[in-house]
C-alpha positions in Angstrom: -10.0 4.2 7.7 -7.5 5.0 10.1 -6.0 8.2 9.7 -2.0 7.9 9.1 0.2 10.7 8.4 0.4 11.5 4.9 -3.2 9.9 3.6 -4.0 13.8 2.9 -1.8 12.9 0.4 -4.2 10.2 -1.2 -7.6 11.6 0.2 -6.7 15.2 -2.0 -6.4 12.8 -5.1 -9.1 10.3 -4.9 -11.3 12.5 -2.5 -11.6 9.8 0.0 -9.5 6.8 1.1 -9.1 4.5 -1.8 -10.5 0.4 -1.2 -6.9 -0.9 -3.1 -9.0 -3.4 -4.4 -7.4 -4.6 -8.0 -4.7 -2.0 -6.9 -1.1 -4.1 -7.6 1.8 -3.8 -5.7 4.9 -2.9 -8.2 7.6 -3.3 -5.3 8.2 -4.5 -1.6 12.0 -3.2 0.1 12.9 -4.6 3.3 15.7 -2.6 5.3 17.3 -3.3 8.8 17.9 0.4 8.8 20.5 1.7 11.1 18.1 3.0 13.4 18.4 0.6 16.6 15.4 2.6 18.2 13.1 2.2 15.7 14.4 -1.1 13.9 14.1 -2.9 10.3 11.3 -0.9 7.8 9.4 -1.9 4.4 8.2 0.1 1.7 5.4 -0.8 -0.6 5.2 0.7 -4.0 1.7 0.3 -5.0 0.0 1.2 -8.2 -3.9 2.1 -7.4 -6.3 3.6 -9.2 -10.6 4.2 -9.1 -12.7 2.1 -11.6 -15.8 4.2 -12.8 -19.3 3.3 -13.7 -18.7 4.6 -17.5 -17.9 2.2 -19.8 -15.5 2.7 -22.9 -15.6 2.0 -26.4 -14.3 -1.8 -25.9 -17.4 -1.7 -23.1 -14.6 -2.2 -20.2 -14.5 0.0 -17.1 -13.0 3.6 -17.6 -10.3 3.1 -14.8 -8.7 6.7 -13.6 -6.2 8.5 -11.1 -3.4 6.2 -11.8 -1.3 6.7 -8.7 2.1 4.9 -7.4 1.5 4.9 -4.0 4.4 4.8 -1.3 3.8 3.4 2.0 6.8 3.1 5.0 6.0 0.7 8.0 9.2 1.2 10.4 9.7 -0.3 13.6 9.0 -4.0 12.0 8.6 -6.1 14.7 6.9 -9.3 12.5 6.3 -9.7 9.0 4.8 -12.5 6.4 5.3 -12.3 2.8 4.5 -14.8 0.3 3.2 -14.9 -3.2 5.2 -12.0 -5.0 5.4 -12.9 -9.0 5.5 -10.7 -11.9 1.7 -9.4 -11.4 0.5 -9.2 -7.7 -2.9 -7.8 -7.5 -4.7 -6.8 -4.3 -8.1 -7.8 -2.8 -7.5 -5.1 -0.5 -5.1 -3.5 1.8 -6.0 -3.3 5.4 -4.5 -1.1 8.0 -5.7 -1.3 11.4 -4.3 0.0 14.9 -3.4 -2.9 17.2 -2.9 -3.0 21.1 -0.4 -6.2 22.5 -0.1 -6.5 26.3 3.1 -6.2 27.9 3.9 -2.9 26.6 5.0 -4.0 23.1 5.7 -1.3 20.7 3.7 -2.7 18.0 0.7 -0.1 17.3 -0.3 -0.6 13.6 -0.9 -3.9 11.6 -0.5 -3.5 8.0 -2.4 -6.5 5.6 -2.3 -6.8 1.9 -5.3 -9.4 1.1 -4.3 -11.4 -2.0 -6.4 -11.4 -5.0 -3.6 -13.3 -7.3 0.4 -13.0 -6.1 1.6 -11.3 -3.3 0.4 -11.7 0.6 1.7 -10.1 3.1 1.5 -8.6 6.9 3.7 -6.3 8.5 3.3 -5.2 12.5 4.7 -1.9 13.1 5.6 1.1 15.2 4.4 3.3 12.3 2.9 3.7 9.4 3.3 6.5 6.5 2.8 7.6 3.3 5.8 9.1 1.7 5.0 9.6 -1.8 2.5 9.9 -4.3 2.6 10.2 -7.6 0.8 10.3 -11.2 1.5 6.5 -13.1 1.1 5.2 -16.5 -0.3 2.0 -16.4 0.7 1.3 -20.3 3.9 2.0 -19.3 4.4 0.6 -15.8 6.3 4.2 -15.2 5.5 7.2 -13.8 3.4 9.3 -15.8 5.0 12.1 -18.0 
């Protein structure tokens, strides 16, 4: 994993960088921002969570650490998005540090790999997690 700023954030929670595989992203925002140096920014609201080797009483995974994850990409410089419907589950999220000749600004390349619904790609100056926190997945809310 590449380390961004803020993925203590997730690593103090899940004790390790989470796969987002079956994670499902609740909400994408798109901004132009008013920051002309930096330029138009997206953040993903993404529920993930770590499925267990136990089984329950219904013999389906015990699922745990429900956590709404926020991630910023600012300084968009070229995005794709497709897909988003009412449930957009993840094959995984990849994140990877890109060089482009010429002395582009992009540096980080930010991939969510479809597994039903949403697809999308975003190439960035940066990359950030701004916000964690503890989600009912009964609820679709934050946990209480």
């Amino acid at each position: 994993m590449v380390e961004i700023q803020g993925a203590e954030l997730l690593t103090q929670i899940f004790g390790h960088w989470p796969s987002f595989h079956d994670a499902e992203v609740v909400r994408i925002s798109l901004s132009r921002t008013s920051d002309f140096v930096l330029g138009p920014a997206c953040e993903l609201e993404i529920h993930v969570f770590e499925m267990t080797s136990e089984l329950d009483e219904k013999r389906r995974y015990v699922l745990r650490h429900h956590t709404l994850v926020t991630i910023r990409c600012e300084g968009v410089r070229e995005s794709e998005l497709g897909g988003f419907n009412n449930q957009n589950v993840l094959g995984g999220l990849d994140l990877a540090e890109v060089e482009r000749p010429g002395g582009d600004r992009i540096r980080w390349e930010l991939t969510l790999d479809p597994s039903y619904g949403v697809s999308a790609r975003f190439a960035c100056e940066s990359v950030r997690i701004v916000a964690v926190r503890a989600w009912n997945p009964e609820t679709s809310s934050p946990a209480a």
